[in-house]
N, C-alpha and C positions, 0 to 999 in steps of 0.2 A: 437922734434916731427918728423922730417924728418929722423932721424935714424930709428926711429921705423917704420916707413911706410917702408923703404928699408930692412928691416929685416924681414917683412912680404911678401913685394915682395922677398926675395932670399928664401924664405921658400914656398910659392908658386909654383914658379920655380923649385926648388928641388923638391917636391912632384909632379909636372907634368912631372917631369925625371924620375922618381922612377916609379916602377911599383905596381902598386893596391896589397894590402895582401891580404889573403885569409880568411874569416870569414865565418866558417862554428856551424851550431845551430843545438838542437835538434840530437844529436850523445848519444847514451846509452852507462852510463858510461864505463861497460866493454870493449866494443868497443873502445874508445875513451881511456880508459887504456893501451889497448893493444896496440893501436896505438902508446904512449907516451914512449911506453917498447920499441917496434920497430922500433922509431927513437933514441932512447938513446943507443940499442947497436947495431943496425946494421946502424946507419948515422949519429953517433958522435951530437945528439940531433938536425939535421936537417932536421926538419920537410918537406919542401920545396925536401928532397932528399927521405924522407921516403915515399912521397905522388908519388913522380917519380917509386922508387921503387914497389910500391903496381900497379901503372899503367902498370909499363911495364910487371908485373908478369902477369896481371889479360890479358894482350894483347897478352904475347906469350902463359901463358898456359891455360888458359881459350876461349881466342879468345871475342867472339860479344854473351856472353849470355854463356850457356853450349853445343851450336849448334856443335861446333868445336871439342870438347871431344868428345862429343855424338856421330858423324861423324865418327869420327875413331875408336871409339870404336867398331861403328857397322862395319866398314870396316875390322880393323882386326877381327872378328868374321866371316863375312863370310868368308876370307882366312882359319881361321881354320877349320871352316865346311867344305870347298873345301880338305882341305888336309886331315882333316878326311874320306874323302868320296871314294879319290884318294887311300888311305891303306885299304880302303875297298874291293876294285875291284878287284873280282877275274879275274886272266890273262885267255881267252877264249882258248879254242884250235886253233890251227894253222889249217887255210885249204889253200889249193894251192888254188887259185885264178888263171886265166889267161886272160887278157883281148882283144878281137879280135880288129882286123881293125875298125869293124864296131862301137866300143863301149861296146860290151856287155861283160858280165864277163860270164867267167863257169870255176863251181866250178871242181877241179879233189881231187874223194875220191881217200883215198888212202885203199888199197888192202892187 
């Protein structure tokens, strides 16, 4: 009787060393297919490394939501339209400008 009590304490013990698995419910099977495809060839069927994987995708190229994409997306857009705007511009004519002491410009046409 004393064996079996100490063999439930070292199993006790082990499991509070151990860390908690992951039991996740309610996943549509597709999804949960996909998942099972994507830990079988890209993490040698580890799931624990497939869930890191999808985390760290979702944090560098997604970011917190679609805010992050979305953000640059609109950044690079306005760069484009700046550059588009820039090959727009026609070059003006040149006037001689001369600016006095005092501050003021005057213009000299030329003849």
């Amino acid at each position: 009787m004393t064996e079996g009590k100490e063999a439930v304490k070292e199993v006790k013990e082990f499991l509070a060393k151990s860390k908690p698995a992951l039991i996740v419910n309610r996943v549509p099977q597709k999804t949960l297919d996909f998942f099972y495809l994507l830990a079988k060839e890209d993490c040698s069927d580890d799931y624990g490394m497939a869930l890191k994987h999808l985390c760290d995708f979702y944090k560098g190229a997604v970011g917190f939501g679609f805010e992050r994409t979305e953000m640059k997306v609109d950044l690079l857009s306005e760069q484009v339209a700046e550059l588009q705007s820039e090959s727009q511009v026609q070059p003006q004519e040149k006037q001689n400008v001369i600016r006095t002491v005092d501050g003021k410009e005057k213009v000299i046409k030329d003849e």
